[in-house]
PAKE-747127 format. One record per residue (C-alpha): z, y, x; residue number from 1. Coordinates in nm, 2 decimals. Example, Ala and Ser with C-alpha at 12.3 -4.5 7.8 and 13.67 -1.06 7.14 Angstrom:
<nodes>
<z=0.78; y=-0.45; x=1.23; i=1>;
<z=0.71; y=-0.11; x=1.37; i=2>;
</nodes>
This chain:
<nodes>
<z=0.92; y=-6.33; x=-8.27; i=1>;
<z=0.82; y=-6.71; x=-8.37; i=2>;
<z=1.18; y=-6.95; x=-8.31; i=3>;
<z=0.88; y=-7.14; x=-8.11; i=4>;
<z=0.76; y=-6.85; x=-7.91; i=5>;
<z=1.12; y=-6.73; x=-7.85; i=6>;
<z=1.26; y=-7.10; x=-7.79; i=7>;
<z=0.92; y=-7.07; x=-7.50; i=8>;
<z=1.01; y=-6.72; x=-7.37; i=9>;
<z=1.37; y=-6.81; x=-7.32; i=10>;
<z=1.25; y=-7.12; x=-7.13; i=11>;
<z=1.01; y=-6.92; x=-6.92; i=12>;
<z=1.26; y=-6.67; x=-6.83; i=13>;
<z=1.54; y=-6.94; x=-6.74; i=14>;
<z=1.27; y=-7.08; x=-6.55; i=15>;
<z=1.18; y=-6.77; x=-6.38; i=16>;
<z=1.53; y=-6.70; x=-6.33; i=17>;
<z=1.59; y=-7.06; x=-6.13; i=18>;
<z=1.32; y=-6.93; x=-5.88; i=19>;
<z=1.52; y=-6.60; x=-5.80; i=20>;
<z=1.80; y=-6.79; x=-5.76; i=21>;
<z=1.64; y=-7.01; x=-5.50; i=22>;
<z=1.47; y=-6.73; x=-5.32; i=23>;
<z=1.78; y=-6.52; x=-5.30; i=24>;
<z=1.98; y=-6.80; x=-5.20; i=25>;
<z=1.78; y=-6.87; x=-4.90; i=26>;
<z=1.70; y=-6.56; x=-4.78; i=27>;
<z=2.04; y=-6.38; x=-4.86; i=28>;
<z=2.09; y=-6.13; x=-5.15; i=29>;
<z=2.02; y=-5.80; x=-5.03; i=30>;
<z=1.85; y=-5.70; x=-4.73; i=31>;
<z=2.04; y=-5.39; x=-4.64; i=32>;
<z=1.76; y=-5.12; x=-4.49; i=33>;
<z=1.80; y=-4.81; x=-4.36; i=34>;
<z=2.16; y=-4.83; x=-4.34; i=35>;
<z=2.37; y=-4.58; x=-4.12; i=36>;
<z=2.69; y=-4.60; x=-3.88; i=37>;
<z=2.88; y=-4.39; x=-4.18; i=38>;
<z=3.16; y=-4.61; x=-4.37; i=39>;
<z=3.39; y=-4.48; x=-4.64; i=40>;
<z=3.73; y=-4.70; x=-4.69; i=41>;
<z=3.80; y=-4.79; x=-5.06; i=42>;
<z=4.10; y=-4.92; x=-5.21; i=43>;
<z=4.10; y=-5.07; x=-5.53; i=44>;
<z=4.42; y=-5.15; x=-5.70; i=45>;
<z=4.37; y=-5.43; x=-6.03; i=46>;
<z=4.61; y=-5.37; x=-6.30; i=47>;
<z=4.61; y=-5.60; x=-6.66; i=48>;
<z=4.84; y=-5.51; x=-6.91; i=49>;
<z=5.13; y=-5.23; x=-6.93; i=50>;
<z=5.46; y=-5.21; x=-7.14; i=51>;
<z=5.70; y=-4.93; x=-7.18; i=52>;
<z=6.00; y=-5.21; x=-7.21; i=53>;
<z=6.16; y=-5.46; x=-6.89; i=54>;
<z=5.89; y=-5.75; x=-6.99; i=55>;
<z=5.68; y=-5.74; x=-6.66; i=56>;
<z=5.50; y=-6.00; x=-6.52; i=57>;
<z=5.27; y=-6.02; x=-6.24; i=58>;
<z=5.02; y=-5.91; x=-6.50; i=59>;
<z=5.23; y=-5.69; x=-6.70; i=60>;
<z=5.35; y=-5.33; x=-6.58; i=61>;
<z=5.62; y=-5.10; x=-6.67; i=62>;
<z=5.38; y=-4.77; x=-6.73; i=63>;
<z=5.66; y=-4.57; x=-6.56; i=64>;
<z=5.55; y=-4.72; x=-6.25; i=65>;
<z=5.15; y=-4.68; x=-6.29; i=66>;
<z=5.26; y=-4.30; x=-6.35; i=67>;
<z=5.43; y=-4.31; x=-6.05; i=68>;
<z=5.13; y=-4.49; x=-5.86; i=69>;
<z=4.91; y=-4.22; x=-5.94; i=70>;
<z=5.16; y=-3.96; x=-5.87; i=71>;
<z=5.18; y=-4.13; x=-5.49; i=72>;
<z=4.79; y=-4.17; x=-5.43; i=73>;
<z=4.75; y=-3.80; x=-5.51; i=74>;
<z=5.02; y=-3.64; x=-5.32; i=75>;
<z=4.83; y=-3.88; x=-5.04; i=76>;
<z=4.51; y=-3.72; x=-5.09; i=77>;
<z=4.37; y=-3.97; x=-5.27; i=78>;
<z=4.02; y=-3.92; x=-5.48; i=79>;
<z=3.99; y=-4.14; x=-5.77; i=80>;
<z=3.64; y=-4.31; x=-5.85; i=81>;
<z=3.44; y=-4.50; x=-6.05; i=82>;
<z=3.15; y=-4.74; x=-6.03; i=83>;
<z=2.92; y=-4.49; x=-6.05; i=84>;
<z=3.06; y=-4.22; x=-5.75; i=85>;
<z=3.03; y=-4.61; x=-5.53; i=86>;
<z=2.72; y=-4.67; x=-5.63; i=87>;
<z=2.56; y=-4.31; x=-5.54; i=88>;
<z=2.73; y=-4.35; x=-5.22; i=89>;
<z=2.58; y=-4.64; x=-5.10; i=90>;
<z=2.23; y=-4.59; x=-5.28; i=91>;
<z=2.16; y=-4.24; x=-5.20; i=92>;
<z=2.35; y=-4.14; x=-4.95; i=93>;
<z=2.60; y=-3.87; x=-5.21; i=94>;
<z=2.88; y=-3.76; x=-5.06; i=95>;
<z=3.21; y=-3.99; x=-5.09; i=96>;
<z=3.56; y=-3.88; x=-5.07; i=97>;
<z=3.69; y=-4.02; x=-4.78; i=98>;
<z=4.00; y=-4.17; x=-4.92; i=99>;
<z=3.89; y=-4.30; x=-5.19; i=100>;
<z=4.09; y=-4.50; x=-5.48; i=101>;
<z=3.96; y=-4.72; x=-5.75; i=102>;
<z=4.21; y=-4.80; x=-6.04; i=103>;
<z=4.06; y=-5.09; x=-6.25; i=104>;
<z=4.16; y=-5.26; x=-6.52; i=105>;
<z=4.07; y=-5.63; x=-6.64; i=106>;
<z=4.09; y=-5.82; x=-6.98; i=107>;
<z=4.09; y=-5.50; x=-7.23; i=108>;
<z=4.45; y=-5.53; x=-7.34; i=109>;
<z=4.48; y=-5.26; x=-7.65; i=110>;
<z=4.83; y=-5.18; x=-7.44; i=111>;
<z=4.59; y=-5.02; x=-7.17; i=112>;
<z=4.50; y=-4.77; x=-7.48; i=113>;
<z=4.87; y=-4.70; x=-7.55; i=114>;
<z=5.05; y=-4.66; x=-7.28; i=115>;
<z=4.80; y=-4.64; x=-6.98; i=116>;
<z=4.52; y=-4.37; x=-7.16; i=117>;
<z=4.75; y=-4.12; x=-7.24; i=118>;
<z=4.89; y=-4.12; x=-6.80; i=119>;
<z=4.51; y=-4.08; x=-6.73; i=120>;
<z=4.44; y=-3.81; x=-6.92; i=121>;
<z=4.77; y=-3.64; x=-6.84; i=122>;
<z=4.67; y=-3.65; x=-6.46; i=123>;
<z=4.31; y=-3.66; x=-6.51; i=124>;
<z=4.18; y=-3.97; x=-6.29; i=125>;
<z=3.93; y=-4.19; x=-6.34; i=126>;
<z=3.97; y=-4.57; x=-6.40; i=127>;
<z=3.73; y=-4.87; x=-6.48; i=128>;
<z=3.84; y=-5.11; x=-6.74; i=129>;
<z=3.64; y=-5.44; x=-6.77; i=130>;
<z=3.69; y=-5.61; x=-7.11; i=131>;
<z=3.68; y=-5.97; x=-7.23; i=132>;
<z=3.40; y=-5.88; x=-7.50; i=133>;
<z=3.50; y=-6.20; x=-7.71; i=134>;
<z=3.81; y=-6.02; x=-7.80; i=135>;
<z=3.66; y=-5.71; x=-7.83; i=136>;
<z=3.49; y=-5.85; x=-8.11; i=137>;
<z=3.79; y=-6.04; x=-8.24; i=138>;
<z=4.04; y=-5.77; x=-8.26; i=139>;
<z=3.76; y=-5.55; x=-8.37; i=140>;
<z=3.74; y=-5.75; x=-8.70; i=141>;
<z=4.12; y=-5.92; x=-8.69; i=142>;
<z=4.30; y=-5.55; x=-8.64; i=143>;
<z=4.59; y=-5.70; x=-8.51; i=144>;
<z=4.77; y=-5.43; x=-8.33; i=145>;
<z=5.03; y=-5.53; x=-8.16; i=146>;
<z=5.06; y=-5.43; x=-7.75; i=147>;
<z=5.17; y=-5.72; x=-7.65; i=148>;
<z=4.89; y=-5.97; x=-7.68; i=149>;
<z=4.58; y=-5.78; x=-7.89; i=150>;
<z=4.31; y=-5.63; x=-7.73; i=151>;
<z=4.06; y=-5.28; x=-7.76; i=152>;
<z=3.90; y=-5.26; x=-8.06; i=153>;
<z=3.56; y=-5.06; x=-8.07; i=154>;
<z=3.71; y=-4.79; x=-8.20; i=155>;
<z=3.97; y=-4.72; x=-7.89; i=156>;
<z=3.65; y=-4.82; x=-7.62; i=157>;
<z=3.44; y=-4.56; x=-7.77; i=158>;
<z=3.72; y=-4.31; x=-7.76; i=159>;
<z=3.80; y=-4.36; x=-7.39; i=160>;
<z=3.44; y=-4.38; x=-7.29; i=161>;
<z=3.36; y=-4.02; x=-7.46; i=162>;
<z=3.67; y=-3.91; x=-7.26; i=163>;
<z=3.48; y=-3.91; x=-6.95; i=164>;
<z=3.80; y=-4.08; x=-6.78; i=165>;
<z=3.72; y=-4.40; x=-6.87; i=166>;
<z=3.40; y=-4.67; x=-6.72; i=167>;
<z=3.37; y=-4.96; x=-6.91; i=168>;
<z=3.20; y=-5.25; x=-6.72; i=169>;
<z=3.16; y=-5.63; x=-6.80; i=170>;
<z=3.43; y=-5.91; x=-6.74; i=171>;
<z=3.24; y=-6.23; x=-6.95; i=172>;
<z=3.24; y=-6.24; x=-7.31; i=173>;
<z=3.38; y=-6.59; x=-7.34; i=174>;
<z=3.39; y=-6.73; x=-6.96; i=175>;
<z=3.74; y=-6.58; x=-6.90; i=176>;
<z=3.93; y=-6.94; x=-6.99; i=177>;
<z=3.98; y=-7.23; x=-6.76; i=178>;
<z=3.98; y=-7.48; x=-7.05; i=179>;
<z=3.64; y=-7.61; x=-6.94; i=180>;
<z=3.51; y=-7.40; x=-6.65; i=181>;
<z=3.71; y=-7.13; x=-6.40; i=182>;
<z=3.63; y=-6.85; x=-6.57; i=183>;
<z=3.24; y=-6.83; x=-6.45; i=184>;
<z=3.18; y=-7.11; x=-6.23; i=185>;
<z=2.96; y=-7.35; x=-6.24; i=186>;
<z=3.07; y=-7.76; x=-6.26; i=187>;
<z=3.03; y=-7.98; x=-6.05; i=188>;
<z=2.88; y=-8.20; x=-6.28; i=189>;
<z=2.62; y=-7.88; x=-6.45; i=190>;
<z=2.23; y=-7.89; x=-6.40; i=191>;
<z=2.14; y=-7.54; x=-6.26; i=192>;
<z=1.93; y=-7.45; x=-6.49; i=193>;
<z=2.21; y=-7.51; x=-6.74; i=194>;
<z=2.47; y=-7.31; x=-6.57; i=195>;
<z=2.19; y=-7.05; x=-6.51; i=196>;
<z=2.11; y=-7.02; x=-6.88; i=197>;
<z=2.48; y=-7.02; x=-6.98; i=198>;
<z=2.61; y=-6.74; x=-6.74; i=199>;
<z=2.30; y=-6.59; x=-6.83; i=200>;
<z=2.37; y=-6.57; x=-7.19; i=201>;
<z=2.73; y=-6.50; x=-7.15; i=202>;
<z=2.64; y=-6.15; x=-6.95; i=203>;
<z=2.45; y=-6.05; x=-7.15; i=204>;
<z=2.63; y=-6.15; x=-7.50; i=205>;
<z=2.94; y=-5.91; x=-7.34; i=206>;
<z=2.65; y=-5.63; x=-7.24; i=207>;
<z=2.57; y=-5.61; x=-7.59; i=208>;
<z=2.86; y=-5.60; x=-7.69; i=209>;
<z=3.01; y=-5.33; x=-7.44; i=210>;
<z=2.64; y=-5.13; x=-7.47; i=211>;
<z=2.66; y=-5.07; x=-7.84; i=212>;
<z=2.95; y=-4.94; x=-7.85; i=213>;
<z=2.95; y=-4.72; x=-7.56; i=214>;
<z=2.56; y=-4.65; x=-7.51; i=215>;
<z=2.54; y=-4.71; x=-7.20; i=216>;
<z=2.44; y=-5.02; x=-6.95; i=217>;
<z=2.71; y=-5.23; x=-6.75; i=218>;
<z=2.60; y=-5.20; x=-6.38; i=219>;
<z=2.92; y=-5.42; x=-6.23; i=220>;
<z=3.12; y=-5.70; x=-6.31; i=221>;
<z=3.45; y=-5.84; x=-6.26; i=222>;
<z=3.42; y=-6.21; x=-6.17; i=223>;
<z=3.71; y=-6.40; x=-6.42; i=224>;
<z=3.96; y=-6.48; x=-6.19; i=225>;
<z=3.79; y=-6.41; x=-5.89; i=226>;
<z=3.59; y=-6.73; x=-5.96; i=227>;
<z=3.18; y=-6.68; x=-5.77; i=228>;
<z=2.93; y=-6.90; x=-5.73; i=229>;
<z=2.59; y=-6.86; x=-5.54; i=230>;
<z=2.38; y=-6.87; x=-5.85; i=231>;
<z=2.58; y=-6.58; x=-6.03; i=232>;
<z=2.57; y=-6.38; x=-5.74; i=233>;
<z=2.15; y=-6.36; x=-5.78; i=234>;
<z=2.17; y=-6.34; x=-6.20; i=235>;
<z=2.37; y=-6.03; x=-6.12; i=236>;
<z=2.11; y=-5.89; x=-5.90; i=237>;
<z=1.85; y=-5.99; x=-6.15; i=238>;
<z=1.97; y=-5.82; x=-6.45; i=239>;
<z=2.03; y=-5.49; x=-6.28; i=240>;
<z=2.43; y=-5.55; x=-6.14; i=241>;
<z=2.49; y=-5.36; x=-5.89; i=242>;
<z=2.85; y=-5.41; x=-5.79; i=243>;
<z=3.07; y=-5.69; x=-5.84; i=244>;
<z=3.48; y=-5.75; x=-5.83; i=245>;
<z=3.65; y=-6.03; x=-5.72; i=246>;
<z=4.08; y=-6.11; x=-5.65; i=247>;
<z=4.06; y=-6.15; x=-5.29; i=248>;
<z=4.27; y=-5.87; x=-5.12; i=249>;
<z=4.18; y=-5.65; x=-4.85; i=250>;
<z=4.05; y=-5.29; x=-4.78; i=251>;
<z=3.67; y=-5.25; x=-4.86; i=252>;
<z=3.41; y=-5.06; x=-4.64; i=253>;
<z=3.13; y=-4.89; x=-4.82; i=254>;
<z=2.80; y=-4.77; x=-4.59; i=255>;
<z=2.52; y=-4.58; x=-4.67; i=256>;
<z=2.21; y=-4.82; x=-4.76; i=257>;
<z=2.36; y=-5.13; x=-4.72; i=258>;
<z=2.37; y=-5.27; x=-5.13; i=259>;
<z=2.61; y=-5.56; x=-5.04; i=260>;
<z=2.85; y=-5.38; x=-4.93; i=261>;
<z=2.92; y=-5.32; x=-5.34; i=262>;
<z=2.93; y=-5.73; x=-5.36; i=263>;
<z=3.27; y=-5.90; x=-5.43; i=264>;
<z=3.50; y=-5.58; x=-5.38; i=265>;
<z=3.82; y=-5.66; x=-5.28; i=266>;
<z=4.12; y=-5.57; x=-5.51; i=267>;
<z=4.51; y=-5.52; x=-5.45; i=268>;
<z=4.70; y=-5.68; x=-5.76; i=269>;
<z=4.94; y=-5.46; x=-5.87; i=270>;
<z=5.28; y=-5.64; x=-5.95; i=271>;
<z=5.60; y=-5.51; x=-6.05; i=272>;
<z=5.71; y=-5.62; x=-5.71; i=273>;
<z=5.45; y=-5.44; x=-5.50; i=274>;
<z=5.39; y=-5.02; x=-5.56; i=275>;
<z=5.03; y=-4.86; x=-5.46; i=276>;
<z=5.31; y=-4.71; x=-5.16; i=277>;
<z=5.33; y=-5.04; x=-5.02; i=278>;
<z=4.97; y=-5.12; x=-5.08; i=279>;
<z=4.85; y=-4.84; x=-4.88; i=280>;
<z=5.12; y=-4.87; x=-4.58; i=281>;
<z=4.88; y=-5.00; x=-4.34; i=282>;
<z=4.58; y=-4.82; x=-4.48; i=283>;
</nodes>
């Protein structure tokens, strides 16, 4: 295509894009039809990055203890899912297990390769790891390996997504920073249709990304630090998202037919000083 066609496309489609925005806004997101009195309760527990050492963090976990998580939720009865078993659910109406456990995963750290793949495949559970695509691409060409600080390279994503264990879904390519924005929210000082053709681009810059290495579509995204703002909420719907993460903790209730239930799923972060046995106490 023409710069001067493409350059008029992309204008059309921003534009096009500002009125969805505007008509979802005022009228709500979804309009949840034919829903039903049946909800599942879902617990999703957000993990970062794992070491086999004593240098924990809030975001950092001794793999030992995600073994022993797992170990836990299944001598609970708990049935590990992924976006996709949610997304049936609450679309058509396929069966759910009623105690339900997400495990997700945000940034890509290459330490979630090392120490956490080989746990998941040893106990066969499902988890859903949202990389930072910008680093995907980084460490993809840098090959720095070192579990501390590098991140998935295509090669490791591709493995784990042809493991069936692992869903890959989209966490930004570059908005995970809070140099300039909080991760994807828009400024206070942004024009909309700026901020709509920047998160715009920056979706679908880490779809591409995630996409051609895995063949397949991201249908949900992990908001960068929890951060949402009105007009991501309706880009989301208009590229095809259909569920969303955010930080807030809490105990999600899925129903049958009711698509925003899927919206801003809360998460339990999983700290060295909290186990997924005190996260599900109360449950």
């Amino acid at each position: 295509m023409p710069v001067r066609q493409n350059k008029i496309y992309n204008l059309f489609f921003i534009l096009f894009l500002c009125f969805v925005v505007f008509i979802n806004s005022a009228h709500g997101v979804w309009q949840s039809a034919n829903t039903t009195d049946e909800k599942i309760k879902l617990v999703i527990l957000m993990y970062h990055g794992f070491t086999d050492g004593n240098k924990e963090s809030d975001y950092v976990l001794n793999i030992k203890k995600f073994e022993e998580d797992i170990v836990h939720l299944k001598k609970q009865g708990f049935t590990f899912v992924d976006t996709d078993d949610i997304i049936n659910y609450v679309y058509t109406g396929k069966k759910l297990p009623e105690k339900s456990v997400m495990l997700t995963f945000d940034d890509g750290y290459l330490n979630n390769y090392i120490y956490a793949f080989p746990v998941i495949k040893k106990h066969g559970v499902k988890a859903v790891i949202s990389p930072i695509a910008y680093y995907v691409e980084y460490y993809t060409l840098n090959h720095d390996k070192n579990p501390d600080y590098s991140h998935l390279t295509d090669k490791e994503i591709k493995e784990m997504h042809e493991s069936g264990f692992i869903d890959f879904q989209n966490h930004s390519y570059n908005m995970h920073s809070l140099k300039k924005r909080k991760g994807s929210l828009k400024l206070t000082e942004e024009d909309t249709h700026d901020y709509i053709r920047e998160f715009y681009y920056d979706l679908k810059a880490a779809e591409n990304v995630i996409e051609d290495i895995t063949g397949k579509k991201t249908i949900a995204y992990a908001y960068p630090f929890g951060s949402v703002s009105k007009e991501s909420v309706s880009i989301l719907k208009c590229c095809g998202y259909k569920v969303s993460f955010g930080c807030e903790e809490g105990f999600n209730y899925l129903t049958t037919g009711d698509k925003n239930s899927l919206l801003k799923l809360k998460r339990f972060n999983r700290t060295p000083k909290r186990s997924a046995e005190q996260i599900i106490s109360n449950y």
